[in-house]
GUKOLMAR-766583 format. One record per residue (C-alpha): x, y, z; residue number from 1; residue in one letter. Coordinates in Angstrom, 3 decimals, always signed. Example, Ala and Ser with C-alpha at 12.3 -4.5 7.8 and 13.67 -1.06 7.14 Angstrom:
BEGIN
> +12.300  -4.500  +7.800  1  a
> +13.670  -1.060  +7.140  2  s
This chain:
BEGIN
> +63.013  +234.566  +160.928  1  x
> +66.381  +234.306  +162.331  2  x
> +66.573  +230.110  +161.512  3  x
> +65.527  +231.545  +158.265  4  x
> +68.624  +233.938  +158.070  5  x
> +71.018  +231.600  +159.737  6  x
> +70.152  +228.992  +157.019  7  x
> +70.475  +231.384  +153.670  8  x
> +73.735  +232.362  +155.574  9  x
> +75.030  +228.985  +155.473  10  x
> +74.213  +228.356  +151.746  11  x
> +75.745  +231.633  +150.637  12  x
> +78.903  +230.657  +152.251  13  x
> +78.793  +227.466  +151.396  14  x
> +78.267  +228.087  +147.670  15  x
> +80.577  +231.080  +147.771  16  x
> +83.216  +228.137  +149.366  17  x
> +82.037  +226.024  +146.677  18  x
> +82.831  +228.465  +143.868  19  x
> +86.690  +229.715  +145.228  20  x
> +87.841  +225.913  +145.639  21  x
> +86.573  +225.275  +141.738  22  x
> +88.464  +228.721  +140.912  23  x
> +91.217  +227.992  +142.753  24  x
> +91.992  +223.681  +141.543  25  x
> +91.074  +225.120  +137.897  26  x
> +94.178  +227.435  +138.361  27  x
> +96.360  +225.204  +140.070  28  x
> +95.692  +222.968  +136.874  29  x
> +96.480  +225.229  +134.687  30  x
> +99.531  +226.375  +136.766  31  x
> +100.420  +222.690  +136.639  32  x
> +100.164  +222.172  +133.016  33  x
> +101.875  +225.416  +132.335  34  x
> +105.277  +224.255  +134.743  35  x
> +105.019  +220.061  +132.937  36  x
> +104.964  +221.836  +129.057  37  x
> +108.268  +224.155  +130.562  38  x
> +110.186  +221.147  +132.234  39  x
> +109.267  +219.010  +129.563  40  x
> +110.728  +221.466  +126.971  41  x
> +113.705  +222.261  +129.274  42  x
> +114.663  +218.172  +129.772  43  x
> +116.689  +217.148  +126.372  44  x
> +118.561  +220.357  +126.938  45  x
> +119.409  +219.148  +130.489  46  x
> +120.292  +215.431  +129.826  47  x
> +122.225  +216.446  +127.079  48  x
> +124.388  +219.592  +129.118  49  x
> +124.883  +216.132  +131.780  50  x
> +125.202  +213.628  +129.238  51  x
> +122.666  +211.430  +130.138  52  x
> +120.984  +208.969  +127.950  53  x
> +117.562  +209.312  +126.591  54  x
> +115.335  +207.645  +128.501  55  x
> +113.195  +204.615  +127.948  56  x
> +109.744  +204.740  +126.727  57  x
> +108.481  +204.415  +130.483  58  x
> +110.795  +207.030  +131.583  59  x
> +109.436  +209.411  +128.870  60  x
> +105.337  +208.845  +129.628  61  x
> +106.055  +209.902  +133.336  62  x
> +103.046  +207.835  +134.387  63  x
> +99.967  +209.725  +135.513  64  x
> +99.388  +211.391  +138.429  65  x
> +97.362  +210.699  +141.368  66  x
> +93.686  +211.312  +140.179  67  x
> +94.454  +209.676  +136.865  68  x
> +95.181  +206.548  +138.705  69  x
> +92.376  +206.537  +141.404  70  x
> +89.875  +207.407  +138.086  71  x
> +90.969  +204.385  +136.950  72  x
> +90.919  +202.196  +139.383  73  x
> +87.467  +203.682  +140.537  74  x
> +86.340  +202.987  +136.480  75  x
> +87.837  +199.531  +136.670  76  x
> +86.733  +198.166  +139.878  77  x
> +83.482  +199.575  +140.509  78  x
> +82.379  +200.109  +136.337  79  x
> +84.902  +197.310  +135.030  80  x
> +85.274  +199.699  +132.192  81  x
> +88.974  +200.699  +131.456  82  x
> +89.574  +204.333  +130.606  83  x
> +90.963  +205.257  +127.675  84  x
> +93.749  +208.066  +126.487  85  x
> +90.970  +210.596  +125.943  86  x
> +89.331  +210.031  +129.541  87  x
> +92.016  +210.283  +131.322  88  x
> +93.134  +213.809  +129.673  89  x
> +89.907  +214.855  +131.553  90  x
> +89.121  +212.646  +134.240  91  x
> +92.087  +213.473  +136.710  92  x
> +91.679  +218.042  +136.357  93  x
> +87.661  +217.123  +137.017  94  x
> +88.371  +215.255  +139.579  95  x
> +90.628  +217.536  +140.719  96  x
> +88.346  +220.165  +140.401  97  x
> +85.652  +218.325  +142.421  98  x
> +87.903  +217.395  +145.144  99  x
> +88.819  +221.497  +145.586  100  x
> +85.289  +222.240  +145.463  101  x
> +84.085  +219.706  +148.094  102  x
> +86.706  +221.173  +150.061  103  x
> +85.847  +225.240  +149.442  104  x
> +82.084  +224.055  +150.392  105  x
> +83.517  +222.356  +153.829  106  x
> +85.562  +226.186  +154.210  107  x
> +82.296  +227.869  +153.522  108  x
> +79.960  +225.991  +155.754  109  x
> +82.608  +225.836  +158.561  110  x
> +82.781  +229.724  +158.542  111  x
> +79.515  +230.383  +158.229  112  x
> +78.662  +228.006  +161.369  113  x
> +82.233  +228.874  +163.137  114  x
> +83.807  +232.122  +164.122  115  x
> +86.740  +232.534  +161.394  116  x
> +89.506  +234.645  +161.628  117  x
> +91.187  +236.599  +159.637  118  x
> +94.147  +234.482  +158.047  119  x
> +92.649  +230.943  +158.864  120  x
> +91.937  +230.119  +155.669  121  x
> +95.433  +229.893  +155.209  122  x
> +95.570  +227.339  +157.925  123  x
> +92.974  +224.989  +156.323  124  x
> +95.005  +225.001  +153.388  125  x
> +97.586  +223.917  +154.739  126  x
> +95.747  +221.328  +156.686  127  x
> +94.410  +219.946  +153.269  128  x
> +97.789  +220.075  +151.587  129  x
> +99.115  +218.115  +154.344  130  x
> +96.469  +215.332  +154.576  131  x
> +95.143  +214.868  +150.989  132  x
> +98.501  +215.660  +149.554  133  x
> +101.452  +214.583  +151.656  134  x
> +99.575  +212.005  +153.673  135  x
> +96.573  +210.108  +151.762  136  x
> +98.389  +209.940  +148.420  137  x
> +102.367  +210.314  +148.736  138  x
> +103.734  +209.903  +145.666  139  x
> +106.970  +208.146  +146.916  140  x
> +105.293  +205.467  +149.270  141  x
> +101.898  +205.044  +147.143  142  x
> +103.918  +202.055  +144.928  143  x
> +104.551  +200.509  +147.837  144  x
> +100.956  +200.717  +149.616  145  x
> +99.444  +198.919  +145.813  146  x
> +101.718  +195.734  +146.589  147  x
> +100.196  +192.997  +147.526  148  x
């Protein structure tokens, strides 16, 4: 009975994992969205107070951000289907949202299995920011990495 205990253990954690990382990359989504609509609203103000020139139509789209672009090329390469506007207004927060949700299942299976203390989660998101954020995909290098 205790394999039997030890094993609903791990799924309840797991899925309890599974659940905060989809709560939490939903909110820092919406968080996102919420600071892009402020700055966006806030930039003709700004260039004008400098007197800066309006920029270009490629200055103005931004681009899109990282899970936009690996969507893509995922949809491209493997499905040679090219995303349209409308898919890519979804694709990049779901995949967002699955990424954080893989993640919060790792969290919960690790400290179900593992002896966690009290404040660690905080270290394994920092771990994550650091090596999904600032190392796989950083956004200042990345253009240089798709060169051939």
């Amino acid at each position: 009975m205790a394999c039997s205990t030890n094993t609903e253990s791990l799924w309840k954690s797991t899925a309890a994992g599974a659940v905060g990382g989809l709560v939490a990359s939903f909110a820092m989504n919406q968080f996102q969205a919420a600071v892009s609509a402020v700055a966006e609203s806030a930039a003709p103000k700004e260039r004008e107070r400098k007197g800066l020139p309006e920029p270009n139509a490629k200055e103005k789209s931004g681009g899109d951000d990282t899970t936009v672009k690996g969507t893509e090329a995922i949809s491209e390469e493997v499905f040679g289907h090219e995303l349209a506007d409308y898919g890519k207004r979804w694709a990049g927060p779901l995949v967002h949202c699955a990424f954080g949700t893989d993640l919060g299942a790792f969290y919960g299976a690790c400290a179900s299995a593992l002896p966690v203390e009290a404040g660690s989660e905080m270290g394994y998101g920092a771990a994550v920011w650091l090596g999904a954020d600032e190392i796989a995909v950083p956004p200042v290098i990345w253009p240089f990495w798709a060169a051939d």
